[in-house]
ChimeraX commands (.cxc) that place a marker at each C-alpha (Angstrom):
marker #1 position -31.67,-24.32,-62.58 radius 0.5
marker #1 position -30.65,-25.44,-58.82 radius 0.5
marker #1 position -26.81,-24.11,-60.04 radius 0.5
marker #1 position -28.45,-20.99,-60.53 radius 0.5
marker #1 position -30.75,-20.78,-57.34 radius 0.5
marker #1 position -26.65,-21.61,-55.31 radius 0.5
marker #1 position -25.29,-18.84,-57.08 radius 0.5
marker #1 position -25.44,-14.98,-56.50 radius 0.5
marker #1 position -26.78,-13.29,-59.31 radius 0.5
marker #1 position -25.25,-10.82,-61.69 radius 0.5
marker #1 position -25.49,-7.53,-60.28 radius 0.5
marker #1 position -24.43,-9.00,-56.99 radius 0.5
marker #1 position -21.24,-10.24,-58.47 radius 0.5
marker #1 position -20.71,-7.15,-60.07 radius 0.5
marker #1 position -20.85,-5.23,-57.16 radius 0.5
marker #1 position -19.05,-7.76,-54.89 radius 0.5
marker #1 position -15.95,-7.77,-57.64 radius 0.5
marker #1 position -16.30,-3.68,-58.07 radius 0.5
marker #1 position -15.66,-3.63,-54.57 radius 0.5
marker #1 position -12.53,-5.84,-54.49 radius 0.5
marker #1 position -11.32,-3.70,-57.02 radius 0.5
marker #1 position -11.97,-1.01,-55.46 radius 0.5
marker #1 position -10.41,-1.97,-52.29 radius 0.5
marker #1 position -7.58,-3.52,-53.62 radius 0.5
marker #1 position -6.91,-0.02,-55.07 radius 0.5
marker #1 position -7.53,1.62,-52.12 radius 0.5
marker #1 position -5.35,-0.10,-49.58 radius 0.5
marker #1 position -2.33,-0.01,-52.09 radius 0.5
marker #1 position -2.47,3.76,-52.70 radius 0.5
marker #1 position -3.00,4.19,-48.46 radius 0.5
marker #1 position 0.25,2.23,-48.12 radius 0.5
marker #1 position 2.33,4.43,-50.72 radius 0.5
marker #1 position 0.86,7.43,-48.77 radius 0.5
marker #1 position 2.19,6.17,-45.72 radius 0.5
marker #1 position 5.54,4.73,-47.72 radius 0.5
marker #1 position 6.14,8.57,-49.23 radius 0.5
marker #1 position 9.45,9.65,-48.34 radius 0.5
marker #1 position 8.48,13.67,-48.05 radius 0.5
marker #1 position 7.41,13.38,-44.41 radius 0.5
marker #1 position 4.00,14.59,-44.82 radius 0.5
marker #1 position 2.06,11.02,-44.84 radius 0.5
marker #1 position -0.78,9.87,-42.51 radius 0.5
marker #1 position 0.06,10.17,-38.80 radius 0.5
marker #1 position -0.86,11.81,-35.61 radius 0.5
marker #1 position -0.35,15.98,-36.09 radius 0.5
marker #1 position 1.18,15.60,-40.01 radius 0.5
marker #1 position -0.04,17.59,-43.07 radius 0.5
marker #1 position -1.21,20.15,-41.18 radius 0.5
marker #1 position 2.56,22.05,-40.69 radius 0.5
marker #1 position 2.76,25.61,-42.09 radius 0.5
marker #1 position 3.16,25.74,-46.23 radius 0.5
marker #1 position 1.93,22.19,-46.52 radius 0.5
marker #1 position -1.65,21.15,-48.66 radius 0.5
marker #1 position -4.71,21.06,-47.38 radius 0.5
marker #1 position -5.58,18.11,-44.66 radius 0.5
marker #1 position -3.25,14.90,-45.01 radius 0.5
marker #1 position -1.02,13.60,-47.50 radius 0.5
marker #1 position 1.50,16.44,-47.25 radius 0.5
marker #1 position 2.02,19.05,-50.15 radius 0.5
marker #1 position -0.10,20.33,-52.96 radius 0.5
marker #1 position 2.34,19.47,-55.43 radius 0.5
marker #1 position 0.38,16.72,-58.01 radius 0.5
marker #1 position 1.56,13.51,-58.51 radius 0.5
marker #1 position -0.82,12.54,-61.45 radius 0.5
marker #1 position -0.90,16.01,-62.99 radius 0.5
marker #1 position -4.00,18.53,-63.31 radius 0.5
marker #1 position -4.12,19.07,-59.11 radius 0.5
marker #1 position -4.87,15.12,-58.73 radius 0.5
marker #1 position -2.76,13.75,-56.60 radius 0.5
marker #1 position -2.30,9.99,-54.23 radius 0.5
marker #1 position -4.72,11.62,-51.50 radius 0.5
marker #1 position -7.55,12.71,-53.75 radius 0.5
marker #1 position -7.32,9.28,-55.30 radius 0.5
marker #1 position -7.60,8.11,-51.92 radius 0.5
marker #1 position -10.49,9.77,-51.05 radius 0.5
marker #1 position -12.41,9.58,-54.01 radius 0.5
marker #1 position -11.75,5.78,-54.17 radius 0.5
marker #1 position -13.01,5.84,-50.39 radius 0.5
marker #1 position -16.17,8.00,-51.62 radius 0.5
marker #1 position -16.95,5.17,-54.18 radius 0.5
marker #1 position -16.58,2.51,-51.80 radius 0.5
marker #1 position -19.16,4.07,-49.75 radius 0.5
marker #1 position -21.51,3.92,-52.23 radius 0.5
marker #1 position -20.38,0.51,-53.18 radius 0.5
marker #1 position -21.29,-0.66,-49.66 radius 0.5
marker #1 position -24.83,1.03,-49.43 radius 0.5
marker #1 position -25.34,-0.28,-52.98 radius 0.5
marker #1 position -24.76,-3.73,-51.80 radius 0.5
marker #1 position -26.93,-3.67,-48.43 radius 0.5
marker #1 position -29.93,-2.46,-50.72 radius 0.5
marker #1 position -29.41,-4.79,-53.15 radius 0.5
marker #1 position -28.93,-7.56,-50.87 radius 0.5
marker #1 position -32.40,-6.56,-49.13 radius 0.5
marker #1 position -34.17,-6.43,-52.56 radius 0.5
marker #1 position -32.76,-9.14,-54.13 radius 0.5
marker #1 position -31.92,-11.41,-51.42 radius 0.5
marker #1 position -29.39,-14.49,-51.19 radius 0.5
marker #1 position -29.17,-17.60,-52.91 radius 0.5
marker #1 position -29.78,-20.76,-50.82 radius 0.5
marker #1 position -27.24,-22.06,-48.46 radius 0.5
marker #1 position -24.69,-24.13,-50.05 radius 0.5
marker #1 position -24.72,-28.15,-48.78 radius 0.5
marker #1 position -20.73,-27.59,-48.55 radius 0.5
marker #1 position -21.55,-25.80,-45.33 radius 0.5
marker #1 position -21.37,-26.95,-42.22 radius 0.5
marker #1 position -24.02,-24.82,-39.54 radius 0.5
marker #1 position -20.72,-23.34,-38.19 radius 0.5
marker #1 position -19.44,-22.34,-40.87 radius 0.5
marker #1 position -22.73,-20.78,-42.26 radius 0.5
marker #1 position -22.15,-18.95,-38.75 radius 0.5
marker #1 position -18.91,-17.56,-39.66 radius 0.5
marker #1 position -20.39,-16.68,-43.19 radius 0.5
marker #1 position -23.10,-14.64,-41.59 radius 0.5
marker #1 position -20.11,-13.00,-39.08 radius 0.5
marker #1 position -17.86,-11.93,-41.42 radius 0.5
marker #1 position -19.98,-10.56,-44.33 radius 0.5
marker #1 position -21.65,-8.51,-41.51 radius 0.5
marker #1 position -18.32,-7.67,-40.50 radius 0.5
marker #1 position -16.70,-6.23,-43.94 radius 0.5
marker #1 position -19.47,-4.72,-44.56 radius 0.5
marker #1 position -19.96,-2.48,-41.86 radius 0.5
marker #1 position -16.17,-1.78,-41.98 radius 0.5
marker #1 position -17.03,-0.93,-46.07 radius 0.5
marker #1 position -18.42,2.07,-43.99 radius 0.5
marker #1 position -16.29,2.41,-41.05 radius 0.5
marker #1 position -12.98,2.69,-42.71 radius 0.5
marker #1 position -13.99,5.13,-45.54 radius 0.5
marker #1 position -15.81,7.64,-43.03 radius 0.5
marker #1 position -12.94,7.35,-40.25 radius 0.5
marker #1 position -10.28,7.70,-42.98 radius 0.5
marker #1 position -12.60,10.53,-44.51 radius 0.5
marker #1 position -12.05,11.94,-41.03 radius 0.5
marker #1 position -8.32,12.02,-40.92 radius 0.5
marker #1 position -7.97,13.97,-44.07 radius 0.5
marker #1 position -10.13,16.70,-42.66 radius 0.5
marker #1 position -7.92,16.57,-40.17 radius 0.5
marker #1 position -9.10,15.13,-37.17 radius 0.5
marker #1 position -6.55,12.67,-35.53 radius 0.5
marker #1 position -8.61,11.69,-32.83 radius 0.5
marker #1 position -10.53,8.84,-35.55 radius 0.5
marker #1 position -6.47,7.50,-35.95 radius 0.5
marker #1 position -7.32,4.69,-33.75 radius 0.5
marker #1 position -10.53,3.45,-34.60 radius 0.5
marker #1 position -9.15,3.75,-38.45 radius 0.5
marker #1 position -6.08,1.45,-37.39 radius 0.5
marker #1 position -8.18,-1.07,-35.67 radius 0.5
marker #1 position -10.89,-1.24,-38.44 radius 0.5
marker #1 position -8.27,-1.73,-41.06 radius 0.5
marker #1 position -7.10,-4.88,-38.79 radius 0.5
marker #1 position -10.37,-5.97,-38.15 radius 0.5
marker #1 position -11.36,-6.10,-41.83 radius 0.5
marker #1 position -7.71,-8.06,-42.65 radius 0.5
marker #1 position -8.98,-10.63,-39.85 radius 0.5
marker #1 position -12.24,-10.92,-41.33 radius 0.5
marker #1 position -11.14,-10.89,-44.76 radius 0.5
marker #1 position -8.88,-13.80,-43.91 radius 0.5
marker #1 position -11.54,-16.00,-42.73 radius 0.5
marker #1 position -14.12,-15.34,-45.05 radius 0.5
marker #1 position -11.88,-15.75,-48.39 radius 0.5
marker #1 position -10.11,-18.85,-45.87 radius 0.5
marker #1 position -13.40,-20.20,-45.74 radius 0.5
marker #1 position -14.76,-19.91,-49.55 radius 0.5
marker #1 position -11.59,-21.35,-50.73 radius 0.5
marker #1 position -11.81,-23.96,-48.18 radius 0.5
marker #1 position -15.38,-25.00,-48.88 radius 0.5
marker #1 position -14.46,-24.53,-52.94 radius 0.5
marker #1 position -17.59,-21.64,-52.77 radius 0.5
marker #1 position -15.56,-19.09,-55.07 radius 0.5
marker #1 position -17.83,-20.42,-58.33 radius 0.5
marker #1 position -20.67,-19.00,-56.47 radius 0.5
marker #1 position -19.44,-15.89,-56.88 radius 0.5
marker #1 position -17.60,-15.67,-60.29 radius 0.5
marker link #1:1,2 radius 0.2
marker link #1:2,3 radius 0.2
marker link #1:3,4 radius 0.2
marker link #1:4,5 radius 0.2
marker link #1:5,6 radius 0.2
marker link #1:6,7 radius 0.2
marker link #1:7,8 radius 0.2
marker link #1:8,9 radius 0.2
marker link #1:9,10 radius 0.2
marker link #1:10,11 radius 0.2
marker link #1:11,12 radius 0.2
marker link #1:12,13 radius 0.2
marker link #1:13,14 radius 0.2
marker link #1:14,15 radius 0.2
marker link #1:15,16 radius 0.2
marker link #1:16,17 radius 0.2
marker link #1:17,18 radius 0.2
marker link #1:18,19 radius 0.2
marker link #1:19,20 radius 0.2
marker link #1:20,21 radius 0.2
marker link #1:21,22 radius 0.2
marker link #1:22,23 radius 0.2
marker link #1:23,24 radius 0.2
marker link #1:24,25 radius 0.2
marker link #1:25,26 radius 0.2
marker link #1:26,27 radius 0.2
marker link #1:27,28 radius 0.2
marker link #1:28,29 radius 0.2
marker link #1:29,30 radius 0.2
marker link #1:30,31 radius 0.2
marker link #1:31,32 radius 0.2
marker link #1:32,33 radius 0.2
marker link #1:33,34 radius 0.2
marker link #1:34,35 radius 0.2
marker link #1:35,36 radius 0.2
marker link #1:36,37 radius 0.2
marker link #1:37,38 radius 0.2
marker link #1:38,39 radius 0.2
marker link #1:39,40 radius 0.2
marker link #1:40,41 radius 0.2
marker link #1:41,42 radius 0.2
marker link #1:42,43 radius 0.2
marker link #1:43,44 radius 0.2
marker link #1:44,45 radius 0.2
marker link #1:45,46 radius 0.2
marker link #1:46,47 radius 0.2
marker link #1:47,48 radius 0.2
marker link #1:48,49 radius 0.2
marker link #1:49,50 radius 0.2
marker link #1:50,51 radius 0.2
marker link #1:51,52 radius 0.2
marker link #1:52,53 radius 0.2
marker link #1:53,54 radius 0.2
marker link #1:54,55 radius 0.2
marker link #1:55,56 radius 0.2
marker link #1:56,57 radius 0.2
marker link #1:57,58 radius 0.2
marker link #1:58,59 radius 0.2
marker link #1:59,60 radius 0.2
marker link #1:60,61 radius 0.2
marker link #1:61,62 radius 0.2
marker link #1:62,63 radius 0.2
marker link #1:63,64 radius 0.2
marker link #1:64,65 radius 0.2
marker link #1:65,66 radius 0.2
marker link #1:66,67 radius 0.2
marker link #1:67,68 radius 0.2
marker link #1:68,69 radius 0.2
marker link #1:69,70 radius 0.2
marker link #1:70,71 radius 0.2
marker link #1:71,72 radius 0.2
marker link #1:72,73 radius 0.2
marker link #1:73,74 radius 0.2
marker link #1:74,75 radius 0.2
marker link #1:75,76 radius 0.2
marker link #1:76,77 radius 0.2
marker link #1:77,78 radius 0.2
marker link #1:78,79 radius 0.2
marker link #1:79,80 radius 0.2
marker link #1:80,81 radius 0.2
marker link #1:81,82 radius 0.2
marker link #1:82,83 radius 0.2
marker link #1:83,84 radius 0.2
marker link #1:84,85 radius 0.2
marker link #1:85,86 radius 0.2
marker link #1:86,87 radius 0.2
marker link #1:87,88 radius 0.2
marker link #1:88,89 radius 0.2
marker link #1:89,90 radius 0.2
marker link #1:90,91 radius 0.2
marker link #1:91,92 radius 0.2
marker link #1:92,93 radius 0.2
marker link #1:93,94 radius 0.2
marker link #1:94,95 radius 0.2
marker link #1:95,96 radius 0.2
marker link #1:96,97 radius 0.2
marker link #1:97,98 radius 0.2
marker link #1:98,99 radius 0.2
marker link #1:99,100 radius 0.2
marker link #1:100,101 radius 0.2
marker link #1:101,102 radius 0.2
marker link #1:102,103 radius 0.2
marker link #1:103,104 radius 0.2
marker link #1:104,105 radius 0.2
marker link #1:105,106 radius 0.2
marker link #1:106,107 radius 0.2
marker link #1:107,108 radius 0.2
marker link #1:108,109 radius 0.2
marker link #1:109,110 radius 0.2
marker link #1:110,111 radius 0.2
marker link #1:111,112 radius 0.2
marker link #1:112,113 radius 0.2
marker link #1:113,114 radius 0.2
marker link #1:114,115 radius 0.2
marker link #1:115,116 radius 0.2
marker link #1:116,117 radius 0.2
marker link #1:117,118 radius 0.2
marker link #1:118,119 radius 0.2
marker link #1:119,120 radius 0.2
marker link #1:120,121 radius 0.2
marker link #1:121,122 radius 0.2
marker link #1:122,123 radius 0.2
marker link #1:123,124 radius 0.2
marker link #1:124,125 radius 0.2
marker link #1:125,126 radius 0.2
marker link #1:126,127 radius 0.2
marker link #1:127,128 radius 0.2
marker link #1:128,129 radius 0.2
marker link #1:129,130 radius 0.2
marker link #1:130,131 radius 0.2
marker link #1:131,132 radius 0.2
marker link #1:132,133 radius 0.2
marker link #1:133,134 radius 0.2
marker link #1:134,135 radius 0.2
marker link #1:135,136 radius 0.2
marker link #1:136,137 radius 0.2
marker link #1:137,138 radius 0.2
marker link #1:138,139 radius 0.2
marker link #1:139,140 radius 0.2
marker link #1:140,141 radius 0.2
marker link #1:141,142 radius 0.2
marker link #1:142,143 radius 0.2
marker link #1:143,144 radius 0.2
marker link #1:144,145 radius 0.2
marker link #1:145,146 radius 0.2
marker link #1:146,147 radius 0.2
marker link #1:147,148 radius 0.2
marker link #1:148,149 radius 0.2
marker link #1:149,150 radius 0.2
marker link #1:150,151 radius 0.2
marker link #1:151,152 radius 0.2
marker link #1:152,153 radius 0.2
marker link #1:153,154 radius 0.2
marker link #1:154,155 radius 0.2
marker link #1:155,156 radius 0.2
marker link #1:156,157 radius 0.2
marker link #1:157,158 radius 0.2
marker link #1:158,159 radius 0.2
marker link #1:159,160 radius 0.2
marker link #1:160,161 radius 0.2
marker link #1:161,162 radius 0.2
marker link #1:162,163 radius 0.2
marker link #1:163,164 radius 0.2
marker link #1:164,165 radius 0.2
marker link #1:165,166 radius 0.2
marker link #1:166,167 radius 0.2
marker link #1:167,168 radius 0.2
marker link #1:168,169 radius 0.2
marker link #1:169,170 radius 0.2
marker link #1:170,171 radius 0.2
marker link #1:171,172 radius 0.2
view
């Protein structure tokens, strides 16, 4: 019973690992947008060039077949994330957290409160900015970049820290 009260519950997990997935997903298909050789990737004034697709991501040409292609993916994947993230803030305020775990240190319960607060307000930040730049409007570019960075440097402590601090049964 006190295992259980240290733990996160179910649908917690699920969403937390749903998310992972998620962004796992997401990141790697951003990267082999930006990695296509056909010119018409992410970048300031690209994709928008006469005879190319709509918004970013370069031609309408499909690369999955049936019209879907790496930047409908891509923003569909960053759709579910948002709802991913506003899933998890209303579960966490119904549901709660378990009890610190005695492993924890009072800084580092400080840097679990920073970075959780931190990815998950960039769970909304990246999707919307990068929702941004495929409608076409480069001037989000910069807060996109720098969110992306921020949530690598937050990502690195917090998964530093629960490996660390051997907190990963918590959540599996």
């Amino acid at each position: 019973m006190a295992d259980e009260a240290r733990a996160y519950g179910a649908t917690a997990r699920w969403l937390h690992w749903l998310t992972v997935l998620a962004l796992g997903t997401q990141f790697t298909i951003g990267y082999l947008m930006d990695a296509d050789d056909s010119g018409h990737g992410r970048g300031r004034g690209r994709g928008r060039g006469e005879g190319r697709g709509h918004g970013r991501g370069g031609d309408d040409d499909s690369l999955l077949g049936n019209g879907w292609n790496l930047v409908t993916t891509h923003v569909t994947l960053g759709v579910l994330i948002l709802l991913l993230a506003a899933s998890r803030v209303v579960w966490r305020r119904a549901s709660g957290l378990p009890s610190w775990s005695e492993a924890l240190s009072d800084r580092d319960r400080r840097l679990v409160v920073l970075t959780e607060r931190v990815l998950l307000g960039l769970l909304f930040v990246v999707p919307v900015t990068g929702l941004a730049l495929v409608l076409g409007d480069d001037d989000w570019l910069a807060l996109h970049v720098t969110a992306h960075i921020a949530f690598f440097g937050a990502l690195v402590a917090h998964v530093g820290l629960v490996l660390r601090r051997g907190l990963l049964p918590r959540m599996i």
